[in-house]
C-alpha positions as CSV (number, residue, x, y, z in Angstrom):
1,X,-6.2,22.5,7.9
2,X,-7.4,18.9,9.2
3,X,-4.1,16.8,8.4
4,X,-0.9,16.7,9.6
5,X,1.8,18.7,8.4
6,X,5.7,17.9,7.8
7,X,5.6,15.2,5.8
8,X,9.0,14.9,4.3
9,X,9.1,13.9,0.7
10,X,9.7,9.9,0.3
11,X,11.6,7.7,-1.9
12,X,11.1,3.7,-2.3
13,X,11.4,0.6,-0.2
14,X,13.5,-2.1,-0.7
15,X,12.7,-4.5,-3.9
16,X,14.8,-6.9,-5.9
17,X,15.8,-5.8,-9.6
18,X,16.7,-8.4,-11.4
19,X,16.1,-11.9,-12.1
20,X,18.3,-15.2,-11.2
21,X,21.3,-15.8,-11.6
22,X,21.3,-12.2,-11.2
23,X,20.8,-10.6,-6.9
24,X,17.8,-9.4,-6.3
25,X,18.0,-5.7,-4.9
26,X,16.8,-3.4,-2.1
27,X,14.0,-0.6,-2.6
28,X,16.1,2.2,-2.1
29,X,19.2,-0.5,-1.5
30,X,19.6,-2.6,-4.0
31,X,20.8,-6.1,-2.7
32,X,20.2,-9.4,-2.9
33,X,17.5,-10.6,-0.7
34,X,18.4,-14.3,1.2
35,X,16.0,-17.5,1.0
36,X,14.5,-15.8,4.1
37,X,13.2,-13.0,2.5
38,X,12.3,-14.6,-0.8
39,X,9.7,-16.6,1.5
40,X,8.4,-13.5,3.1
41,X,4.9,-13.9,4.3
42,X,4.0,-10.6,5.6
43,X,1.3,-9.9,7.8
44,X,0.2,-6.5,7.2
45,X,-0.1,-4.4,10.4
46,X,-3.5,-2.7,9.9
47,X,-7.3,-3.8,11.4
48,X,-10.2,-4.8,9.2
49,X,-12.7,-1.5,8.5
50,X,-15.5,-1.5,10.3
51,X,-18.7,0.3,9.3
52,X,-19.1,4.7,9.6
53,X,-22.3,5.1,10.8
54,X,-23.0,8.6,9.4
55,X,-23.9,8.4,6.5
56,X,-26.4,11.4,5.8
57,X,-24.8,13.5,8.2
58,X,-21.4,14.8,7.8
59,X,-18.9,13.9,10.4
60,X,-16.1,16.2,11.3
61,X,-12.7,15.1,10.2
62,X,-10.5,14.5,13.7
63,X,-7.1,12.9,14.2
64,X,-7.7,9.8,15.7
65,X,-6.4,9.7,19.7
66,X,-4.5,6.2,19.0
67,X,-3.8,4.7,16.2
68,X,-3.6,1.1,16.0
69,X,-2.3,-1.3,18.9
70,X,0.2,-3.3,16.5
71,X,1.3,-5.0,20.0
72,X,-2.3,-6.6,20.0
73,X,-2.5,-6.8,16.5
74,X,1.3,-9.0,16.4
75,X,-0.3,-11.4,19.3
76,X,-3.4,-12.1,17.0
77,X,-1.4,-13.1,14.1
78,X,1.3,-13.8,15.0
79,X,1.3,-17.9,14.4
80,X,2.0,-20.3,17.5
81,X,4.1,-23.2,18.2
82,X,7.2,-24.2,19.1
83,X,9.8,-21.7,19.5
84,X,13.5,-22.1,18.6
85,X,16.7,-20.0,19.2
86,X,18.8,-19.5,15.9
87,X,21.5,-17.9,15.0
88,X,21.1,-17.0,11.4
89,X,23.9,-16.0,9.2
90,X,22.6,-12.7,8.3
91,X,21.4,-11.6,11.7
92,X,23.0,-9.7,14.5
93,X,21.4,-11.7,17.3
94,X,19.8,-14.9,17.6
95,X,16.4,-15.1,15.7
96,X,13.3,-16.8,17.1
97,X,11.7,-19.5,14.5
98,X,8.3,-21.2,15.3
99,X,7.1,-24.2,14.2
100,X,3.6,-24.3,14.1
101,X,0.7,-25.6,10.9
102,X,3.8,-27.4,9.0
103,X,5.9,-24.2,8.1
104,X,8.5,-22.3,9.8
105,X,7.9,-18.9,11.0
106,X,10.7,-16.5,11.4
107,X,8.3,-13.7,12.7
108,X,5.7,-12.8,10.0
109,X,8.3,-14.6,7.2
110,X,7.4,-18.6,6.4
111,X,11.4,-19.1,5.9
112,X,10.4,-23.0,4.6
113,X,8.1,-25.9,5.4
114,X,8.5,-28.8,8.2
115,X,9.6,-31.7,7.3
116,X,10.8,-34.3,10.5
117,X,13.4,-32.5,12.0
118,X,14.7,-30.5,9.0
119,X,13.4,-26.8,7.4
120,X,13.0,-27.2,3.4
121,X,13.3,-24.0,1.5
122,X,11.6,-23.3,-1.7
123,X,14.4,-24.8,-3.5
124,X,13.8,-28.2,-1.5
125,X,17.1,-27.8,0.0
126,X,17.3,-27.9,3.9
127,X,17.9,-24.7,5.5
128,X,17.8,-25.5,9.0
129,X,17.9,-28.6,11.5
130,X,15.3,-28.4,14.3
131,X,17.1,-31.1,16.3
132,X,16.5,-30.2,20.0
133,X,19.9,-31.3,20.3
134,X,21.2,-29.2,18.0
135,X,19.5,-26.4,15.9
136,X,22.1,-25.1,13.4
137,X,20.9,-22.9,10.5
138,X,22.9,-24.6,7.5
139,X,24.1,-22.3,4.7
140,X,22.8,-24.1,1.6
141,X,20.1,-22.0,-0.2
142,X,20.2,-18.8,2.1
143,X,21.0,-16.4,-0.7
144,X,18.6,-18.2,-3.2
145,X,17.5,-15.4,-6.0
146,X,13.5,-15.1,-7.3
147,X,12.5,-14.0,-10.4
148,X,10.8,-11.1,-11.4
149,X,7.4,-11.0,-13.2
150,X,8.0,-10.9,-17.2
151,X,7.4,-7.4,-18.1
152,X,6.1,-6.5,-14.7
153,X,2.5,-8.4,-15.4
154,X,1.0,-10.5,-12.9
155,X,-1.6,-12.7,-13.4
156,X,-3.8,-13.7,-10.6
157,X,-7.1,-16.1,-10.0
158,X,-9.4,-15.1,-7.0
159,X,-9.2,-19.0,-5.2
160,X,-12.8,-20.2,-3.7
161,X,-12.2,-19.4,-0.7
162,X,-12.5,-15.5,-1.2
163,X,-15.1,-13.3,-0.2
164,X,-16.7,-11.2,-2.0
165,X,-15.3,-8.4,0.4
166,X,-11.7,-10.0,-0.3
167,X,-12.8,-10.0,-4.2
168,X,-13.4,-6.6,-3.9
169,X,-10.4,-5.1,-1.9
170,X,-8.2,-6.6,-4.1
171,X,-9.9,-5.5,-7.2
172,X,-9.4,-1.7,-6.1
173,X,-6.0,-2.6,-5.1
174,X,-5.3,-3.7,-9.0
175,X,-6.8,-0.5,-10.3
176,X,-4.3,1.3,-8.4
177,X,-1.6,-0.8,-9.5
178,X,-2.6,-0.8,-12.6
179,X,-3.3,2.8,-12.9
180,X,-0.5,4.5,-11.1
181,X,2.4,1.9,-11.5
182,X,4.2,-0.2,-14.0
183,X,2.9,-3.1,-12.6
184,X,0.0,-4.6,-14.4
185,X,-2.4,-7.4,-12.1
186,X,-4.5,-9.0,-15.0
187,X,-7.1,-11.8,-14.8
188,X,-5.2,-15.3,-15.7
189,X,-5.6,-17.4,-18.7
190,X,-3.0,-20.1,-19.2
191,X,0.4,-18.5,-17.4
192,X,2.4,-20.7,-15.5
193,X,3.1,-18.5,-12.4
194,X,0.6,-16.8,-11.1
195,X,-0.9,-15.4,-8.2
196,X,-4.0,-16.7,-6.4
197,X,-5.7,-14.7,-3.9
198,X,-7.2,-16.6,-0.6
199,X,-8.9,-15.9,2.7
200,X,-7.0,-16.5,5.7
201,X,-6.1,-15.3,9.2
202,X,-4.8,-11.8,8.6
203,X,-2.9,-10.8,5.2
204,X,0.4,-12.2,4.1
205,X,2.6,-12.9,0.4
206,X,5.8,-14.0,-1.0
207,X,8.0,-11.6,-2.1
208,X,8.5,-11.9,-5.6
209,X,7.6,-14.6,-8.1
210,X,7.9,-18.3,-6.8
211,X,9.1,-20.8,-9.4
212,X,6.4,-23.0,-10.4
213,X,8.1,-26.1,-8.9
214,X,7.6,-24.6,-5.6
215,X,4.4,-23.4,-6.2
216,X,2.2,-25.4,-9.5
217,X,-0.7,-23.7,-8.3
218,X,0.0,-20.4,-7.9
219,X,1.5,-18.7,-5.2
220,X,-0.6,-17.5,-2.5
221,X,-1.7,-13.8,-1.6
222,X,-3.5,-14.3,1.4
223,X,-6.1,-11.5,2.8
224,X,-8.2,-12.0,5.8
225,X,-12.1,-13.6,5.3
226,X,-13.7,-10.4,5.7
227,X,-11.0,-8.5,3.5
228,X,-8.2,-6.3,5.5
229,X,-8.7,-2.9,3.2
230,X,-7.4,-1.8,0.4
231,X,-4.4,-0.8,2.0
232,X,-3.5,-4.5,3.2
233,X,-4.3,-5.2,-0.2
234,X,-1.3,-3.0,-1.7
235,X,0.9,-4.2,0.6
236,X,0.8,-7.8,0.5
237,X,0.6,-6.8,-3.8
238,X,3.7,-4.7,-3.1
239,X,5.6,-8.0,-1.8
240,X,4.3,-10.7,-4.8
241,X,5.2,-7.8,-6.8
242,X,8.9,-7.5,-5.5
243,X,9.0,-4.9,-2.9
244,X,10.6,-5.6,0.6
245,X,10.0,-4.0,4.0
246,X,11.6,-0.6,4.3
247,X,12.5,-0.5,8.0
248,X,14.8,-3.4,7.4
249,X,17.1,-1.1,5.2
250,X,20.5,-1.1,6.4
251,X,20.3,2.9,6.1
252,X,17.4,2.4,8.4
253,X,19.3,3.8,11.6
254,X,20.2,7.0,9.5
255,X,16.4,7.8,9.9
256,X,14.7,6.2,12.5
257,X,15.5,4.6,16.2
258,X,13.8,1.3,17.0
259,X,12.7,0.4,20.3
260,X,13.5,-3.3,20.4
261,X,12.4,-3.3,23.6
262,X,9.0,-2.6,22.9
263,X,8.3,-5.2,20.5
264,X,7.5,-8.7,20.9
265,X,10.6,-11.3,20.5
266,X,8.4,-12.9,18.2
267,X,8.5,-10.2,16.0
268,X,12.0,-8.6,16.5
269,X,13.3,-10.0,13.5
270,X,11.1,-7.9,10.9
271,X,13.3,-4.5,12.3
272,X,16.3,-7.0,12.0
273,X,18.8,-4.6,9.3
274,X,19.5,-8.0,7.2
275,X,23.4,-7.4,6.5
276,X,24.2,-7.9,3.2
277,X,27.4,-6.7,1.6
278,X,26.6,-6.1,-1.3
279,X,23.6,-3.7,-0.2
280,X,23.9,-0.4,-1.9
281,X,21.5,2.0,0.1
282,X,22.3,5.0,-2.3
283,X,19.8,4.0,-4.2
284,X,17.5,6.9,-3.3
285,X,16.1,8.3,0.1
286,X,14.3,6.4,2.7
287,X,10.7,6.4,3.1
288,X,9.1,6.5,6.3
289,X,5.3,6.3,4.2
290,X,6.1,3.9,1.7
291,X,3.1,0.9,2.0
292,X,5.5,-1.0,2.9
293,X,6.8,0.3,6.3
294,X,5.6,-1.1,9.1
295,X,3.3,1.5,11.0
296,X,4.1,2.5,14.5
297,X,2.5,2.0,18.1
298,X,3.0,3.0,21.6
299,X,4.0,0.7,24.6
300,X,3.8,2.3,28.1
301,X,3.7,5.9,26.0
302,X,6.8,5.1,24.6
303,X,6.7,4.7,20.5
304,X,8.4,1.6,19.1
305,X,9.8,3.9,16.1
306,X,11.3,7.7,16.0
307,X,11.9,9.6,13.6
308,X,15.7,11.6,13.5
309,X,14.4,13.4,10.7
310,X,11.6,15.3,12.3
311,X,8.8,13.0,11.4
312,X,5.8,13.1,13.9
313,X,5.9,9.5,14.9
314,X,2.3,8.5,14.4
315,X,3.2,9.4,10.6
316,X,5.9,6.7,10.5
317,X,4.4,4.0,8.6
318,X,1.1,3.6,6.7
319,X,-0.8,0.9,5.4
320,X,-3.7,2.8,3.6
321,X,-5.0,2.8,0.5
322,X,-2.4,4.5,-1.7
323,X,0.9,4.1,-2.6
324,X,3.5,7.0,-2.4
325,X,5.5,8.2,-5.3
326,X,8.5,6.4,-4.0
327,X,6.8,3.3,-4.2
328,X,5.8,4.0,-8.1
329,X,9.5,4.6,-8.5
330,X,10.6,1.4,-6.6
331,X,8.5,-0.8,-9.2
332,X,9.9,1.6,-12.2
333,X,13.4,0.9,-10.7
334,X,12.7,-3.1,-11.3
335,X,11.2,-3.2,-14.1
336,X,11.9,-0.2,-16.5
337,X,9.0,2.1,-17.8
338,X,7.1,-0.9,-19.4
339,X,3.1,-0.8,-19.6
340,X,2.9,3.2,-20.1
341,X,5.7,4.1,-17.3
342,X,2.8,4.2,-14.3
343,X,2.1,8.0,-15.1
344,X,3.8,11.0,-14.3
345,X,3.9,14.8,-14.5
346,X,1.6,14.7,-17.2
347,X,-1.2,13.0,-16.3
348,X,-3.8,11.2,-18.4
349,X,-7.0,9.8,-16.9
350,X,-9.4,7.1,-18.5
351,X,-12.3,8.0,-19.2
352,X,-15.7,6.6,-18.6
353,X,-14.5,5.1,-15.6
354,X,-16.0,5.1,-12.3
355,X,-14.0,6.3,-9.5
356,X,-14.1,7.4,-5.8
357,X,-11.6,10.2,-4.7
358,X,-9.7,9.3,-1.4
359,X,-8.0,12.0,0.7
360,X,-4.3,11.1,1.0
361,X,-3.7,13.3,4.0
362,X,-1.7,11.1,6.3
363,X,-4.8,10.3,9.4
364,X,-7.4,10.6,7.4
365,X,-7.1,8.2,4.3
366,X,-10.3,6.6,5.2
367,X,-12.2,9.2,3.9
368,X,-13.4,10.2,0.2
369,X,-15.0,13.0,-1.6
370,X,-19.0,12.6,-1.5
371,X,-21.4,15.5,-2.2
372,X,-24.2,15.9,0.4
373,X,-27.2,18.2,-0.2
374,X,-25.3,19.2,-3.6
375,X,-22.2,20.3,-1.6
376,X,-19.2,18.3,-1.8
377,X,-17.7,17.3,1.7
378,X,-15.1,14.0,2.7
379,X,-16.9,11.0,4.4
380,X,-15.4,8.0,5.6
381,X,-16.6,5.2,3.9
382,X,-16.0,1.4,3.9
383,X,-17.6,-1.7,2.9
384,X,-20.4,-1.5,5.6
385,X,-21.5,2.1,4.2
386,X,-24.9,2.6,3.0
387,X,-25.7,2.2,-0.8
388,X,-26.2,6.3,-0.6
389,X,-23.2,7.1,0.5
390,X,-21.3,4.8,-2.0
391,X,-22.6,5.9,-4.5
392,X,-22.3,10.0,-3.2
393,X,-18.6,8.8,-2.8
394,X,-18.7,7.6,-6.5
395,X,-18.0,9.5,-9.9
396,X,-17.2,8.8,-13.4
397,X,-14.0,10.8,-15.5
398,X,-15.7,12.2,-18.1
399,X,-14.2,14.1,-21.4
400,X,-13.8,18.2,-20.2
401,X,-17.1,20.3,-20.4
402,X,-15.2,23.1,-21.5
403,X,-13.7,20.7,-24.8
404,X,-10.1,21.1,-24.0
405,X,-7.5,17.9,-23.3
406,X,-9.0,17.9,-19.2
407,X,-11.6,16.4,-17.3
408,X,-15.3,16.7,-15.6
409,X,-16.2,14.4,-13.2
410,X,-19.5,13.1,-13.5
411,X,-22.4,12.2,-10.2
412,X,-22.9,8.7,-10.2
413,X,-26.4,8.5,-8.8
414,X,-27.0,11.9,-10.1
415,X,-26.3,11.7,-14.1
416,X,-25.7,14.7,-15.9
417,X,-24.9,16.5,-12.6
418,X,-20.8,17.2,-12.3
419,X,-18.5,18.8,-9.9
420,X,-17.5,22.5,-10.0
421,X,-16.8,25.2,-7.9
422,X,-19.0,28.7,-7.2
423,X,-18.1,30.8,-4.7
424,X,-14.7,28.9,-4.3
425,X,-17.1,25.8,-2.7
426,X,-16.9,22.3,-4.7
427,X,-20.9,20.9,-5.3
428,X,-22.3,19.4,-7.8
429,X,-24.6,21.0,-10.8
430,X,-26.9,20.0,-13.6
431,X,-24.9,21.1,-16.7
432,X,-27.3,24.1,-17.9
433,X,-25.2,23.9,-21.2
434,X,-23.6,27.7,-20.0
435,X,-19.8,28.5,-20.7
436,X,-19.5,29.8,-17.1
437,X,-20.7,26.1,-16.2
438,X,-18.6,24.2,-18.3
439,X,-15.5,26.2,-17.1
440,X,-16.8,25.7,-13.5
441,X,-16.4,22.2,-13.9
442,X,-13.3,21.2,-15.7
443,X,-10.4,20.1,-13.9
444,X,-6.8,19.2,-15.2
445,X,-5.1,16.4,-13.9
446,X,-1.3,16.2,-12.6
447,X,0.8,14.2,-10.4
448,X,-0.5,14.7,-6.6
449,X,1.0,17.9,-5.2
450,X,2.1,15.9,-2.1
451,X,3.8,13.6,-3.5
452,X,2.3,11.0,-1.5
453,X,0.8,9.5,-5.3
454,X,-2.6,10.2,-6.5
455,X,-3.6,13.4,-8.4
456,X,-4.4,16.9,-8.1
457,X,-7.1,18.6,-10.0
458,X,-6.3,22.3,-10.8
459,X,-9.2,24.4,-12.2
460,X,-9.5,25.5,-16.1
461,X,-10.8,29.3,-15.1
462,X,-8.8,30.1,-12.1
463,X,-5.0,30.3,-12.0
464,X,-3.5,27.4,-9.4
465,X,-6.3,26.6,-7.7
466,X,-7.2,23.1,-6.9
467,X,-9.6,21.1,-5.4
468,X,-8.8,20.9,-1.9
469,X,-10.3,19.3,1.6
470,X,-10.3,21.3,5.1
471,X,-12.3,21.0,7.8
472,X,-14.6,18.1,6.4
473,X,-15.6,20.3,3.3
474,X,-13.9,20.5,-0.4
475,X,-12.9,23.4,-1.2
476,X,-11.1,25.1,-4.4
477,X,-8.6,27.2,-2.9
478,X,-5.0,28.9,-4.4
479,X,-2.5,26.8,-3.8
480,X,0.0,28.6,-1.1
481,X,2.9,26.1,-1.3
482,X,2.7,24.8,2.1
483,X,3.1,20.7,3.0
484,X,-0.8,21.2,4.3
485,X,-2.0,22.7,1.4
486,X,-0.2,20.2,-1.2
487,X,-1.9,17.0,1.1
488,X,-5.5,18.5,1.1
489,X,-5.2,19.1,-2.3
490,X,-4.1,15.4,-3.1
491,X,-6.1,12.4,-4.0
492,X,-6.3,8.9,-4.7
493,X,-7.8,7.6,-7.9
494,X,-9.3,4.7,-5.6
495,X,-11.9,1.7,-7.4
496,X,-15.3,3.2,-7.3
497,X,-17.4,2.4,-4.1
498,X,-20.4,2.2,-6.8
499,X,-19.3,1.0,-9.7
């Protein structure tokens, strides 16, 4: 087995639920979020891919030594400025704000723009005085409620600033929204609210929809100029979308210890459990893989997050490219099953599209299926890859060979060559028009057995056997129950690398 095992099952992060005059709610605790989380501008913790550099010879799948340095990471975005002390009214301890570029910074959250010596919210009250003489937060507009989309549909504009690896990120981000949520990102026409995506210094949003006299032209997703993944992507469309960062739960300490020591000051404030009392954190469990919990790092060998539930702390936290079925069920939570309820047991694929399969095996989400000499092995692959291996990485669903209600997944740079198993190994075949062919290579489609999202394809002709990574190769193996088997045998229904 090349992943990690013990990955608990997860629930959803916080979100808000319902729109003004009504609170907004928390993922998995359901409560009103204040002005200062409405403006959230989250930087997502995660480093821009780089390039593989084997791509026609298979690389063996290893855990990574570090993962990484978020210390480094908070430094480079983190914006600076003038720092203030402040008490806020929802805080245990005093919170540092910085002034820097015309907005206020409470960590990675804008919490209003600059104007003379006063903070202005998004409801163009003040929020704060910046008086050196006297810096009191001020009450007015703290608990401000957003609104949710209308019938959980976002529109969005790409702004000119994006490029084209931005453009492209974000466009396999909306196929996962779009194909594994109730969330629907769709191209604008005339809407009034909106989203428009720009390149920036690392990758931040708003949590929830802005009103439009805040933001006429469309609230900003921000992703950084070379594109920050896929997995930035989901986050930062997790926030616009309504979801909220899950270590700031106030069940948080039920699950996991934070180091505050280890963490910039700067930054404290994004662990800060906001205290709300009318939180209810019985919503459903916490999840420690959601997209939307911070990932961890080490200072000195120490880790800035444990788990008390037996999580391997380089698990805790993820900002890959895939969202976990608590996350589906935070957005379900919010907005009903609208838009085809986001899938479930029973799942049903679209075909004729083009898609690339990405392991979801916690340390090695980087990689995808891609078939190599005919056999089918996981590469990783990223922007930088060669056209070969993209398009290796690359197939289309197609209608099941065999003529039942399943699937076949089609070569991309190979037509008429699909993916089946002989001799238990995954390759791919011309179809020779043979019944033991078309059995070969149909696969039914259900909810991913890790319940990390994605799908698991089981095989028409052999009884619970699925497609399956290990070692760097795909496999169809029996399923035997275990947490290692049910992540190998998981994948992502990522935007095709080729398409």
């Amino acid at each position: 087995m090349d992943g990690p095992t013990g990955r608990p099952a997860g629930a959803v992060c916080r979100l808000f639920a319902s729109a003004v005059p009504s609170p907004l709610s928390g993922g998995c605790s359901m409560r009103p979020l204040p002005l200062l989380s409405l403006l959230s501008l989250s930087l997502i913790l995660a480093s821009c891919a780089g390039t593989d550099g084997h791509d026609h010879t298979h690389a063996p799948e290893t855990q990574a030594s570090t993962r990484h340095s978020h210390d480094a990471l908070w430094q480079a975005h983190h914006p600076t400025g003038d720092t203030l002390q402040v008490q806020l009214p929802d805080r245990d301890a005093p919170s540092t704000v910085t002034l820097s570029g015309g907005h206020a910074y409470l960590g990675d959250d804008i919490i209003g723009d600059v104007r003379g010596t006063a903070v202005v919210g998004l409801s163009g009250q003040t929020i704060l005085r910046t008086d050196r003489s006297s810096i009191q937060p001020l009450s007015s507009g703290i608990t401000d409620a957003g609104l949710k989309w209308p019938g959980a549909v976002v529109p969005f504009v790409f702004d000119g600033s994006a490029t084209a690896n931005i453009r492209t990120q974000f466009n396999q981000a909306v196929q996962i929204y779009n194909g594994q949520t109730v969330v629907r990102y769709v191209a604008r026409t005339n809407q009034a609210n909106y989203v428009r995506v720009v390149a920036g210094d690392g990758c931040s949003s708003y949590v929830g929809m802005m009103s439009t006299s805040f933001k006429p032209n469309g609230q900003e997703i921000t992703l950084g100029r070379d594109g920050c993944g896929v997995g930035a992507a989901l986050h930062e469309m997790g926030h616009a979308a309504g979801l909220e960062h899950e270590q700031q739960r106030q069940d948080r300490d039920s699950y996991i210890n934070v180091n505050y020591g280890l963490i910039d000051p700067a930054w404290r404030s994004q662990y800060d459990i906001i205290r709300d009392n009318r939180v209810n954190t019985a919503f459903t469990g916490y999840d420690v893989h959601s997209i939307m919990h911070y990932g961890n790092s080490q200072v000195n060998g120490q880790w800035v997050m444990t788990s008390k539930q037996g999580v391997p702390p380089e698990q805790i936290g993820q900002n890959n490219g895939y969202l976990t079925d608590g996350d589906k069920t935070a957005f379900r939570t919010i907005y009903g099953n609208v838009n085809g309820g986001g899938g479930g047991q029973g799942i049903t694929l679209t075909t004729g599209q083009w898609t690339s399969l990405q392991v979801v095996t916690p340390g090695f989400t980087n990689r995808f299926l891609r078939h190599l000499n005919s056999l089918g092995y996981t590469e990783v692959v990223t922007s930088g890859s060669s056209a070969t291996l993209k398009q290796d990485a690359t197939f289309r669903v197609v209608g099941a060979l065999d003529g039942t209600g399943c699937y076949s997944l089609e070569s991309r740079n190979f037509p008429g060559q699909f993916l089946r198993h002989q001799n238990n190994r995954l390759r791919i075949d011309r179809n020779d028009g043979s019944d033991l062919m078309r059995r070969d290579a149909t696969f039914c489609a259900q909810t991913g057995l890790a319940g990390l999202g994605g799908v698991s394809f089981v095989s028409r002709n052999i009884n619970n056997a699925y497609i399956r990574h290990r070692n760097g190769e795909v496999w169809l193996d029996v399923n035997d129950g275990s947490t290692a088997f049910k992540q190998d045998a998981s994948w992502n229904l990522a935007g095709a690398w080729a398409p």
